[in-house]
Structure formats: structure tokens, C-alpha cells
C-alpha positions as CSV (number, residue, x, y, z in Angstrom):
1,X,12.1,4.5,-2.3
2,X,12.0,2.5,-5.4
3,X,12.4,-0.9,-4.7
4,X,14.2,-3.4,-7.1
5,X,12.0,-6.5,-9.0
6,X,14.0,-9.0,-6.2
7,X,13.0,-7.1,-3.4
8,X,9.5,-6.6,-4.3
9,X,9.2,-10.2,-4.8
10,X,11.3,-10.9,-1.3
11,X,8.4,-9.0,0.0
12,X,5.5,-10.9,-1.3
13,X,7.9,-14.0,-0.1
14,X,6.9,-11.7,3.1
15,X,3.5,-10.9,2.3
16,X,2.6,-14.9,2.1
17,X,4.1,-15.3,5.4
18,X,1.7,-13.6,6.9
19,X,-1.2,-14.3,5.1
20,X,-1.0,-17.7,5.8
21,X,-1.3,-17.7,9.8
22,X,-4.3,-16.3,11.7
23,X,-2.9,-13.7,13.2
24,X,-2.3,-13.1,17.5
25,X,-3.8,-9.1,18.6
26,X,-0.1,-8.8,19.5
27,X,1.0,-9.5,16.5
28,X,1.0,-5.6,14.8
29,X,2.2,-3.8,17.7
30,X,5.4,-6.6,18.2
31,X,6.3,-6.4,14.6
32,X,6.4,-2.5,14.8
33,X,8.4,-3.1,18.3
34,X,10.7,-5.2,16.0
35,X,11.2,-2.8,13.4
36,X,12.3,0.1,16.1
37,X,14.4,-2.2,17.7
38,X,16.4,-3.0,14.7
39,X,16.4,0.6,12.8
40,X,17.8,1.8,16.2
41,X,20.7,-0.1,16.1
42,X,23.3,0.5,12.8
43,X,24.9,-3.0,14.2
44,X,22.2,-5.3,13.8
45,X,20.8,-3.7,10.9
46,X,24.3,-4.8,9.3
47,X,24.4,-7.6,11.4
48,X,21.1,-8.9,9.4
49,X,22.2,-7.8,6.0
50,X,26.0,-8.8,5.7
51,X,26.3,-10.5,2.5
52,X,29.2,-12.9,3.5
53,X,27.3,-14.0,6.5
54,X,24.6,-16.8,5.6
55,X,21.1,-17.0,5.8
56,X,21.2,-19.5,8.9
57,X,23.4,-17.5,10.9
58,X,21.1,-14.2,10.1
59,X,18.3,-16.6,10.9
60,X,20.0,-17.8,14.1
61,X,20.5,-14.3,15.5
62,X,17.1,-13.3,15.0
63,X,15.9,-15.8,17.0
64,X,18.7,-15.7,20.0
65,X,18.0,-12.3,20.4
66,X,14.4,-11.8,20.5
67,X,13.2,-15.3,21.3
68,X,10.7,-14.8,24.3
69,X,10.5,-10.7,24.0
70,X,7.6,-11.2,20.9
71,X,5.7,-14.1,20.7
72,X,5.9,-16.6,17.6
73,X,4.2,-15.4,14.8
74,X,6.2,-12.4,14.9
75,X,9.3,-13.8,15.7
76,X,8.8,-16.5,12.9
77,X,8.3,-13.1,10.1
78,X,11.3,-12.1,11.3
79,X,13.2,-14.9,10.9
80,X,12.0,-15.4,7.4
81,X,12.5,-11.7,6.6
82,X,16.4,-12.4,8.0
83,X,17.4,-15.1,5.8
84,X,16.4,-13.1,3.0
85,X,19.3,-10.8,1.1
86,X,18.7,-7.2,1.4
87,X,20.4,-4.3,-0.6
88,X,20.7,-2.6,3.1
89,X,19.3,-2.7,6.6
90,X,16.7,0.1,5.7
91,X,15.1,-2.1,3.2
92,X,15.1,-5.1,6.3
93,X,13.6,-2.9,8.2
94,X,11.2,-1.5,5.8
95,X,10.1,-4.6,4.7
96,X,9.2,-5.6,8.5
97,X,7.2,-2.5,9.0
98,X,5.4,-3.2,5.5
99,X,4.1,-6.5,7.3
100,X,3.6,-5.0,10.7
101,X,1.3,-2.1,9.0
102,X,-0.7,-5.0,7.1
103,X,-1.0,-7.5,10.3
104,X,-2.8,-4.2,11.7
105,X,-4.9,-3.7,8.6
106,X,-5.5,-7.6,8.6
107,X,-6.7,-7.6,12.0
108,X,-9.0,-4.8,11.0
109,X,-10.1,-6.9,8.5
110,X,-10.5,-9.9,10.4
111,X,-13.1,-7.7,12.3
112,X,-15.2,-5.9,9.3
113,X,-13.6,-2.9,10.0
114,X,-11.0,-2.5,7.4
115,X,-13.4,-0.2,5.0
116,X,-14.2,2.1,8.4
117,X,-10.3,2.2,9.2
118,X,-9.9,3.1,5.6
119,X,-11.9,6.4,5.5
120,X,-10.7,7.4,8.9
121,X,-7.0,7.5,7.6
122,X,-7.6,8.7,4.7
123,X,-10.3,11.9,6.4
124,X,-7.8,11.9,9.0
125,X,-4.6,12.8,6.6
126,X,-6.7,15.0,4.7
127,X,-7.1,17.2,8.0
128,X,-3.8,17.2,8.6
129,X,-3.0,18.3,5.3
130,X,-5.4,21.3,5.5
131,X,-3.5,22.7,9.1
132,X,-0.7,23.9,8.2
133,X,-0.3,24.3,12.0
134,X,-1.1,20.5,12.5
135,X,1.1,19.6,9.2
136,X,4.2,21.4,11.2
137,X,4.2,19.9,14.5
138,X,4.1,16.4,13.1
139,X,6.9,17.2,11.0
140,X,8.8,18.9,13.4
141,X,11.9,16.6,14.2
142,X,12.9,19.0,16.9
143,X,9.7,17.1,18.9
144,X,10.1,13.7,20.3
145,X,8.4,11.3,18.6
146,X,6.4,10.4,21.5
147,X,5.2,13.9,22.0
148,X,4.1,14.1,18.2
149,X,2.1,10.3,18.2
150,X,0.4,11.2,21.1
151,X,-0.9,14.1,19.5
152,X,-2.0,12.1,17.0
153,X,-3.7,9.9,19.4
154,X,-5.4,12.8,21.3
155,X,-6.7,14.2,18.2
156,X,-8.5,10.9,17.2
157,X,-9.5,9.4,21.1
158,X,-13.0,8.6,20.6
159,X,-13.0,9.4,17.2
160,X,-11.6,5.9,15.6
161,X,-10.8,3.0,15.3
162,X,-8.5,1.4,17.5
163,X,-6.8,0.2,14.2
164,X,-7.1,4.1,12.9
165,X,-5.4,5.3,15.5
166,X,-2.3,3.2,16.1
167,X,-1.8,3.0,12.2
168,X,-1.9,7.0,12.6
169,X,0.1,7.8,15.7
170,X,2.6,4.7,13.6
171,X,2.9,7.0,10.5
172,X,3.7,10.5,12.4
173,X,7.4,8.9,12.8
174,X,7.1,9.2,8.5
175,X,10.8,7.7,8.7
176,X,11.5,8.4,5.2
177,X,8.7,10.7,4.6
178,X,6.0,12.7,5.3
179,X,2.8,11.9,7.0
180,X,0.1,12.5,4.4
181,X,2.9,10.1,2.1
182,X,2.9,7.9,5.0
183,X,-0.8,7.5,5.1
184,X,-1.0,6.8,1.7
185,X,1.1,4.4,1.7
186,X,-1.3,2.5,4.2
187,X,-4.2,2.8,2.1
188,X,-2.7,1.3,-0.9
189,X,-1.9,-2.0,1.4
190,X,-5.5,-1.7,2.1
191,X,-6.4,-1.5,-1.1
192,X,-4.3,-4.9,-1.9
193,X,-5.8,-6.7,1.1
194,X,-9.0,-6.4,-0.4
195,X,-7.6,-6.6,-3.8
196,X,-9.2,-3.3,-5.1
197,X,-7.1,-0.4,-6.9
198,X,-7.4,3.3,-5.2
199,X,-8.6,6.2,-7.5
200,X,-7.5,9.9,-5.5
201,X,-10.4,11.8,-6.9
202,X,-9.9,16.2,-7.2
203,X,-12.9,17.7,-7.5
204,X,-14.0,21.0,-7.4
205,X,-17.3,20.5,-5.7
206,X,-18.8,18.1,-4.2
207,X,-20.1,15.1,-6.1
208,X,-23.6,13.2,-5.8
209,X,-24.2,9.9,-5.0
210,X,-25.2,9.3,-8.7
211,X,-22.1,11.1,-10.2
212,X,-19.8,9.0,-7.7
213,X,-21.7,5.7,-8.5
214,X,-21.1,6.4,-12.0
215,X,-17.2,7.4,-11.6
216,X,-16.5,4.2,-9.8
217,X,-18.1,2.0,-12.5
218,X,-15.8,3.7,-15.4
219,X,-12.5,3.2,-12.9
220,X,-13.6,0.1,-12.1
221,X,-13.6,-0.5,-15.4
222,X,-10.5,0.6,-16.8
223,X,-8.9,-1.3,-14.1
224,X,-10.3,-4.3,-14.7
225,X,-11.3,-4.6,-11.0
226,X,-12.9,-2.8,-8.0
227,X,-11.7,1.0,-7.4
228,X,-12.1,3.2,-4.0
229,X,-12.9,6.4,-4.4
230,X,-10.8,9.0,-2.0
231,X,-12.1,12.4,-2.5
232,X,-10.4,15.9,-2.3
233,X,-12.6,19.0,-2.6
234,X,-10.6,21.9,-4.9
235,X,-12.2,24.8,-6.4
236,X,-9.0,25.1,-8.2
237,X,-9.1,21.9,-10.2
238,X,-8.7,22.7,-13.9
239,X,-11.8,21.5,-15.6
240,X,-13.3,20.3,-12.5
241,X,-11.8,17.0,-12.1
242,X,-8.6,15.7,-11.7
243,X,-8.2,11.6,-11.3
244,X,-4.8,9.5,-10.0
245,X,-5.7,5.8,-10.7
246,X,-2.0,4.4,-10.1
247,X,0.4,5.7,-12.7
248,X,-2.6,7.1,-14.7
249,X,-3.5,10.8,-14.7
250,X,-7.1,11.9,-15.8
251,X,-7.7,15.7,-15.7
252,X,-10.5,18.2,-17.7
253,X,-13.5,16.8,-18.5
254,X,-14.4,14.0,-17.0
255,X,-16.3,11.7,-19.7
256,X,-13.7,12.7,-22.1
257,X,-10.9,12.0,-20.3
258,X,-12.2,8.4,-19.2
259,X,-13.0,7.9,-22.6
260,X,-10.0,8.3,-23.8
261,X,-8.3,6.4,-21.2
262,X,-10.1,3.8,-21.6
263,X,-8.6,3.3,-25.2
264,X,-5.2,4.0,-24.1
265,X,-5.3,1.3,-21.8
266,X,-7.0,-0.8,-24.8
């Protein structure tokens, strides 16, 4: 979904919210409890977006219904989130799950584990995206969610993270889309935390150290700050290299391409 220049700033409104508190281990897995309690009911997700009703009333309901089920940091988010104005209760509740997604990356952070959980999602949803057996089950609505995270979590027990695997059994529900899209999404918060840009790197074989090193510096340099690297092995790839560095598309040879990039984007 597209969001609106209001909304996007109502979320870093959000985003400051959090970032300001040193955050409880709870905190993640509440916030997602939050955000399933309120997509599950079409009532409160009204309730929490009507625009006659004011913010101190939304406010006020927030807390009398979930004071003492979550503890305060979460309960204080959503409150803040509530007596915002929303073009619908999917955007409340997306904007809730946007914050519980980073108070997990956060916490990964917290412990110098964000780059680890970082490659894990992204090798993770690269495997996925090379079953097509794997790709169907976690798309396959006909299977209760529960049945299709705890195939994620199987999958990775003892492979990741802690942080990896509840971020990856959180984005098989992919309410709005897919899990790969899902995933991605995650990576890119990631990438803000640690205020870097992500570069999705085609290739069709594998890169050296050297070549990489070198790649990252010319990224780096066209966007004017720090660039991860996610590599996808292609034989396919016309000209042997195919770059996505946000709305940019670099394809064909690669010290042409960059080249020119790099005067496009002066």
C-alpha cells in the first residue's frame, strides 16, 4: 500500500515513540499481540479510526481496554498511535505492526545481532523463494496460520536467531502480501535502523570479495551513504548484473551502468 505524505509522517511521529525508550523483551511480541487483537475485530478497528470521535476518547479506549494485558511501553505506542487520524483501521493497525517489527529488530540491535538477523531473513526468504513446494504452503490460506508459522519455526529451530525466527514465523501471515514481500519489507526497516540504504544485487555468478568490496563503494556512493549488499545468483541475468538500489534500476554492464547512474543522480 502506498501510504499518503500525512501518514508517513504519523508514522515517524510513531517511529520517535519508540526510539526514544529503552525497550522491555516483551515489548515486540505485545505490540504484535496488539496488532492481532485489533485487525480481528472490524469494531475497534472503527472504533479507533472514527473521524467524529476525538483523539482523547480513541486514547481513552486504548487504555481501558488493554491496560494490564501489555505492559507500558506498549500500551503507551498504542495510545499515541490512537490519537492519531488514520484513513482506515488497516493503516492503525499497519502502523502498529511497523513498530512492533522494529522493537524486534531494535532489540536485535540492542544485542549486536541486527547484521546476523539481517542475512538470516534475507537467506531465509531466498529459500523460500527457490521451493516452490515451501512458497505454497506458506501461501496457502486454506492452512491455519498457526500450522504455517510453525513451519516456519521448525525450519529455522537451531538455525537463527531468536529475532530471525519470530520476525519469520511474524511474516508467513503476509496480511497484505506475500512472504518474500513481507521479508523485504523487514529488511528495509533494518536498513533505516542502522541508517544504510539496501542494494538487491542479480548476478549471474558468484562474485569475489574484491568485486563485492568494489560494488559497495560505488552504491555507497551514489547514495550518499552506506549500502548492504543482498545477493541473488541468476544465470539468466541480462549482461550479468542486474542492481535495485530503491527506485533505481542498474542492469548490463556493470561499470557502465554505475557510471552512468552516477551522473543521473548528479
Amino acid at each position: 500500500m502506498t501510504l499518503s505524505a500525512t501518514e508517513e509522517s504519523r508514522q515517524g511521529e510513531l517511529d520517535k515513540v519508540l526510539d526514544s525508550q529503552q525497550l522491555d523483551f516483551a515489548t515486540p511480541g505485545e505490540l504484535f499481540a496488539l496488532v492481532d487483537a485489533i485487525d480481528s475485530q472490524s469494531a475497534l478497528k472503527r472504533a479507533f479510526t472514527d473521524p467524529a470521535a476525538s483523539s482523547q476518547a480513541k486514547q481513552g479506549l486504548a487504555r481501558r481496554l488493554f491496560e494490564g494485558k501489555v505492559g507500558g511501553q506498549a500500551l503507551d505506542l498504542l495510545v499515541q498511535a490512537a490519537g492519531l487520524r488514520w484513513r482506515s483501521g488497516r493503516s492503525l493497525v499497519d502502523a502498529v505492526e511497523r513498530q512492533a517489527v522494529r522493537a524486534e529488530l531494535s532489540s536485535a540491535q540492542a544485542h549486536g545481532q541486527l547484521d546476523e538477523v539481517t542475512d538470516e531473513l534475507f537467506r531465509f526468504a531466498q529459500t523460500v523463494q527457490g521451493s516452490p513446494e515451501l512458497r505454497a504452503a506458506l501461501s496457502d490460506r486454506s492452512r491455519p496460520l498457526s500450522g504455517r508459522q510453525e513451519l516456519v519455526r521448525n525450519l529455522l529451530a537451531g538455525k537463527a536467531t531468536g529475532w530471525t525466527s519470530s520476525l519469520a514465523s511474524r511474516a508467513a501471515a503476509g496480511r497484505n502480501r506475500n512472504f518474500e514481500t513481507t521479508v523485504d519489507g523487514y529488511l528495509a526497516l533494518a536498513a533505516q535502523l542502522r541508517n544504510r540504504d539496501v542494494a538487491k544485487v542479480t548476478v549471474a555468478r558468484e562474485m569475489t570479495d574484491e568485486q563485492k568490496a568494489r560494488l559497495q563503494v560505488a552504491l555507497s556512493s551514489i547514495a550518499g551513504r552506506q549500502v548492504d549488499l543482498q545477493f541473488t545468483i541468476d544465470p539468466e541475468v541480462i549482461g550479468g548484473v542486474r542492481v535495485e538500489l530503491g527506485n533505481e534500476i542498474i542492469q548490463g554492464t556493470i561499470a557502465d551502468r554505475l557510471e552512468q547512474a552516477k551522473r543521473q543522480l548528479g
